[in-house]
C-alpha positions in Angstrom: -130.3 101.7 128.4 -130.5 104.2 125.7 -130.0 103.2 122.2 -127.0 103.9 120.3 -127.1 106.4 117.2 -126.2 104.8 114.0 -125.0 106.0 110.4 -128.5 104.7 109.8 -130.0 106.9 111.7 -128.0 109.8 110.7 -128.9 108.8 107.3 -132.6 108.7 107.9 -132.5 112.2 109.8 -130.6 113.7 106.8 -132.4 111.6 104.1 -129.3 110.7 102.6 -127.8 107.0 102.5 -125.6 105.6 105.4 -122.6 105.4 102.8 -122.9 109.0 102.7 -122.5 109.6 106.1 -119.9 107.1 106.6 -117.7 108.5 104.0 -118.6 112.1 105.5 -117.6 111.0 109.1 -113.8 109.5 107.7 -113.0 112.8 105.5 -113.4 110.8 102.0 -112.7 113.2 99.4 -115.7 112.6 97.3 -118.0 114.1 99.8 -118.2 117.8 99.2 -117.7 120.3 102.6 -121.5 121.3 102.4 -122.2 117.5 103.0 -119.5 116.9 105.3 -120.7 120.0 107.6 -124.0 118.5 107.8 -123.3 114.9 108.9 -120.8 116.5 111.8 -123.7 118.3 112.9 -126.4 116.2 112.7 -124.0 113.8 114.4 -123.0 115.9 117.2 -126.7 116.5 118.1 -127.8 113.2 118.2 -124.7 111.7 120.0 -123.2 109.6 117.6 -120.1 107.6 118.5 -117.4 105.7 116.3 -116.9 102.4 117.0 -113.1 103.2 117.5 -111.5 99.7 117.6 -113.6 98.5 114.3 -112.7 102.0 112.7 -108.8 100.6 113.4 -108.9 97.9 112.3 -110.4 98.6 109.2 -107.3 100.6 108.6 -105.1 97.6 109.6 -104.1 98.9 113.0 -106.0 99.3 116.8 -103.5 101.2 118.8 -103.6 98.4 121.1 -99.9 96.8 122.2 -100.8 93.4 124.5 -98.1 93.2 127.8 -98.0 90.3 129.4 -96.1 89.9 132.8 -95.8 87.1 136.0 -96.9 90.0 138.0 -97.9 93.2 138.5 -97.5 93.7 142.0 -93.5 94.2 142.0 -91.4 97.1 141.3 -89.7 95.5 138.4 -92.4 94.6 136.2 -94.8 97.8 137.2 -91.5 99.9 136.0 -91.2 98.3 133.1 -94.8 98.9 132.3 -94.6 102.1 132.5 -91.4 102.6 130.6 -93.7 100.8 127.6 -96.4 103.1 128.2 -94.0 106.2 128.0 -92.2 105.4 125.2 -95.6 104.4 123.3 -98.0 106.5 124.6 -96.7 109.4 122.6 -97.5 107.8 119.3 -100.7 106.8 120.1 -100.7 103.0 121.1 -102.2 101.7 124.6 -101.6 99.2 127.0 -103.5 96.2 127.8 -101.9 94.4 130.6 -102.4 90.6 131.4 -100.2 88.7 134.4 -100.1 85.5 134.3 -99.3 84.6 138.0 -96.5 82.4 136.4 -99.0 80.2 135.0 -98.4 78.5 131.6 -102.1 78.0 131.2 -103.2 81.8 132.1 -100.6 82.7 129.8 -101.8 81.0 126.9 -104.9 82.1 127.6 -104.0 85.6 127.4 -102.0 85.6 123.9 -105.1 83.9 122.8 -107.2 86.9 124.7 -105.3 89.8 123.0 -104.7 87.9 119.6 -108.3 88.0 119.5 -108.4 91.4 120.1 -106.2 92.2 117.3 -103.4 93.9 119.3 -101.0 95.3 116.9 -97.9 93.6 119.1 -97.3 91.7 122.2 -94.6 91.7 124.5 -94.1 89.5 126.9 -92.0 87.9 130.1 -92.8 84.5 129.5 -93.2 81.7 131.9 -93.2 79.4 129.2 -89.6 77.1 128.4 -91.1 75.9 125.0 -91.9 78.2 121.8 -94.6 76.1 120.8 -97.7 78.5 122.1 -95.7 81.4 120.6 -96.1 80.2 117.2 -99.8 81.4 116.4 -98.1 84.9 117.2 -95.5 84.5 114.5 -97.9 82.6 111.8 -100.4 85.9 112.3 -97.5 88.1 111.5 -97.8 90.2 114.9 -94.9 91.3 116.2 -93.6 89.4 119.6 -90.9 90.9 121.6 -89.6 89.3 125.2 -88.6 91.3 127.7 -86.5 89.9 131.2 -87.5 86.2 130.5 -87.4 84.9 127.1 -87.1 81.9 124.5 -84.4 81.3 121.9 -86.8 82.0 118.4 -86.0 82.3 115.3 -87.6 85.6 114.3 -88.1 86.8 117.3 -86.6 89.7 119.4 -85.6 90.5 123.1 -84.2 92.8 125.4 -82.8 91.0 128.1 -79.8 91.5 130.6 -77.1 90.2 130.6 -78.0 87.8 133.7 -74.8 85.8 133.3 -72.8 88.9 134.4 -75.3 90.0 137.1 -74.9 86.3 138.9 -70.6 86.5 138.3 -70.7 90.5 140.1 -72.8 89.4 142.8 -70.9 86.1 143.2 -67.7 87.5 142.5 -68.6 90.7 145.0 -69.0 87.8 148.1 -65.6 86.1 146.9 -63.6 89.7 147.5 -65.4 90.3 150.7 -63.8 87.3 152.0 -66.7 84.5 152.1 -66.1 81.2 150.4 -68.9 79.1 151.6 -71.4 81.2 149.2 -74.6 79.1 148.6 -76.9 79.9 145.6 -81.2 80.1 146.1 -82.4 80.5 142.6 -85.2 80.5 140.6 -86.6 77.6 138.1 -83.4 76.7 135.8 -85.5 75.8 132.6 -86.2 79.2 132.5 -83.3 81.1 130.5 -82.6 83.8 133.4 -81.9 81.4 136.0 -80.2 79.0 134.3 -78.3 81.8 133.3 -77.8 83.7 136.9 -76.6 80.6 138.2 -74.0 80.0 136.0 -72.4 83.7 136.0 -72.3 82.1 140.0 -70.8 78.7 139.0 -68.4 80.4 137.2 -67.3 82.8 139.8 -66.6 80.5 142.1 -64.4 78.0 139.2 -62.6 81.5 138.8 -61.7 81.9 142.4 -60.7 78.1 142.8 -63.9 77.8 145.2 -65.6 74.2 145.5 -68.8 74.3 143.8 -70.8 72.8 146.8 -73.9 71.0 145.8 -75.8 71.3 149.1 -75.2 75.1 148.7 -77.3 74.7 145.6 -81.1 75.6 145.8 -84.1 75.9 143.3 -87.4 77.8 144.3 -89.8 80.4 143.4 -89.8 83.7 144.2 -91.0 85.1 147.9 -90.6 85.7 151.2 -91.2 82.1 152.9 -89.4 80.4 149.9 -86.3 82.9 151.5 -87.0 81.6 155.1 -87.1 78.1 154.3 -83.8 78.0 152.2 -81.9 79.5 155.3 -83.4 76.9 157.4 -82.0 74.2 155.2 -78.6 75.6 154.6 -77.7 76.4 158.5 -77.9 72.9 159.4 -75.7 71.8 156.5 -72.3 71.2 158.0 -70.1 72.8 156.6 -72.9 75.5 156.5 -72.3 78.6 153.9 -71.7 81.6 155.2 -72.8 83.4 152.6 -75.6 83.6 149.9 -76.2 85.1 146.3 -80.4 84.9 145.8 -81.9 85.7 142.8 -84.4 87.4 143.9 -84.8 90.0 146.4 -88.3 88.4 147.8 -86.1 85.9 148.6 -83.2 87.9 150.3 -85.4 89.8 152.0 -87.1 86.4 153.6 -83.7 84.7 154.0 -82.1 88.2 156.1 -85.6 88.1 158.3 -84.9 84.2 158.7 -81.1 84.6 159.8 -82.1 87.3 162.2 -84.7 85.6 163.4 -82.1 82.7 164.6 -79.6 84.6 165.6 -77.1 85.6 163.2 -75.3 89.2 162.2 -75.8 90.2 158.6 -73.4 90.4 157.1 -70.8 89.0 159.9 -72.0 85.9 160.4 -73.8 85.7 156.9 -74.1 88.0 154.4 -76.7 88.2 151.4 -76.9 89.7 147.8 -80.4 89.6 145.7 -81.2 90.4 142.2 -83.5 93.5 141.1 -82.9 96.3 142.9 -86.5 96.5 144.6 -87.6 99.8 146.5 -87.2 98.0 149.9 -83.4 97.2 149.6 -82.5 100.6 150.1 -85.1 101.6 152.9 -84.5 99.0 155.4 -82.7 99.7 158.3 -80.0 97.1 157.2 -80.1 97.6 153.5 -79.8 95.0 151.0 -77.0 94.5 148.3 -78.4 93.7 145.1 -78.0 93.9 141.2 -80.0 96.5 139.2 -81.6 95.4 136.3 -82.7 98.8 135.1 -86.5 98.0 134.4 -87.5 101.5 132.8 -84.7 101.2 130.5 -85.3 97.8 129.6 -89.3 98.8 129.0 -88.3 101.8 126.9 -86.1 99.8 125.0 -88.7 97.0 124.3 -91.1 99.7 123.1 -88.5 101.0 120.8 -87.9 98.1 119.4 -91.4 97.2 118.6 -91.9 100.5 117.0 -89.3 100.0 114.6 -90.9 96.2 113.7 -94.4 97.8 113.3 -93.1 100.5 111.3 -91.7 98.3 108.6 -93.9 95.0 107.7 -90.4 93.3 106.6 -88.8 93.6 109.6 -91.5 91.8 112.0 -89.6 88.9 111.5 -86.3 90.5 112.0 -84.3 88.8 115.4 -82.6 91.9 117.1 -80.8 91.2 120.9 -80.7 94.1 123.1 -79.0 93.1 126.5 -78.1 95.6 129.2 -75.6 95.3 131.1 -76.1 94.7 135.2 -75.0 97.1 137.9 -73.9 95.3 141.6 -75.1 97.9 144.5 -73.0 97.4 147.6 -75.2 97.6 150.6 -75.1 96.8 154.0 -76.2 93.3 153.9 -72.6 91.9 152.1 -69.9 94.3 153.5 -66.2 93.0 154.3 -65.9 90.1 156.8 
């Protein structure tokens, strides 16, 4: 491997010293054009490259914004990526992306990761249901913003939305149709989303006068087979529900294929509403009802707001709540009984 140029060996072609040519190569004003003409040369010829990220930092910033999601492989999170990227891209900051496969260990590991390389924020859809790890981020005065999933912290900002409402529509939504046996399949409750889709549920159904069923009631992760196996548990459950508000869409997807599977019409027999709005809802042949959490918006708006917290040291520390609201999409899968 050839061997990197140096300001020393820019210096010892030009026979000049190596804070000459460093003060050459970043414009200082004590260096006359003359000088400054010959350093760009000589450096041109023999290759030389900044060390960018040491050059930034030396100013106090690198340009680099940390993003740390569950995954990357969904709709949601890769369109909230890029609404980062396309709100920060244009004044110069880059992405590093970490997932953390909803580990609480990977995810440490990766504020610990970009910390180290002194990303000028981090935002983040945490896995985490204590604010402990989160602390070295505030003590080193880098901004922290949650997006989707977040903690209550002082200090700290968010943009969320408001997932209290999206569980009430979709819930609500199943009450009009005409279905009053509506079960619930959601995800882990000590995480602030879920907890607080499955209240906006709860609520709906205290509204309507509905029996809140505890049978109908079930906690799981996120996919497919978590989808299937709910629906197997539920249709032996006598009274079974007849309906089902997931939130998820992995999981509505898996519980439709399940129902199908044994037998039943969706949405006569059963119908189904998930939570996110992915691609495949709409391009099934039996599409899937759902509520839209607007991802792009919700990346362009986290960018925003950390833009306006790196843009104002005071203000790093500064709480400020975004929350969106939810849109309910009607589809196939939850249509009148």
């Amino acid at each position: 491997m050839a061997k990197k140029t140096t300001i020393y060996d820019i210096a010892k072609e030009l026979n000049i010293t190596a804070a000459t040519v460093s003060r050459a190569l970043n414009n200082n004003p004590k260096i006359s054009e003359a000088t400054r003409a010959l350093v760009l040369e000589a450096a041109s010829k023999m290759n030389y490259e900044q060390n960018k990220l040491a050059l930034a930092l030396k100013r106090g910033r690198s340009h680099n914004v940390g993003v740390v999601v569950p995954r990357v492989d969904s709709n949601f999170f890769g369109s909230v990526i890029r609404g980062i990227e396309e709100e920060l891209n244009p004044h110069g900051y880059h992405v590093i992306i970490c997932q953390t496969h909803e580990s609480t260990e990977r995810e440490s590991a990766n504020i610990e990761t970009l910390l180290n390389a002194q990303v000028d924020g981090i935002l983040i859809s945490t896995s985490y249901t204590e604010t402990k790890p989160f602390k070295k981020v505030i003590d080193k005065n880098v901004p922290l913003i949650f997006f989707d999933r977040k903690l209550q912290m002082d200090g700290v900002s968010s943009v969320t939305i408001n997932d209290f409402e999206g569980g009430y529509k979709a819930t609500k939504h199943l009450i009009d149709m005409g279905y009053k046996r509506i079960a619930h399949v959601g995800g882990d409750r000590s995480l602030l989303i879920y907890k607080d889709r499955f209240s906006g549920y709860k609520q709906a159904l205290l509204d309507a006068g509905l029996e809140i069923n505890e049978s109908y009631i079930i906690e799981t992760k996120s996919s497919l087979q978590n989808g299937a196996m709910a629906i197997q548990s539920l249709i032996n459950l006598d009274p079974k529900p007849n309906a089902l508000v997931s939130s998820s869409d992995f999981v509505a997807l898996g519980a439709i294929q399940e129902l199908k599977r044994l037998g039943y019409n969706v949405p006569q027999d059963f119908a189904v509403v998930g939570f996110s709005n992915e691609p495949f809802t709409k391009f099934m042949e039996s599409t899937i009802s759902t509520v839209n959490q607007f991802p792009l918006e919700m990346g362009r708006m986290t960018a925003k707001v950390f833009l306006e917290q790196i843009k104002n040291a005071s203000k790093v520390k500064i709480e400020k709540k975004v929350v969106l609201d939810p849109e309910l999409i009607v589809r196939d899968s939850s249509k009148s009984k």
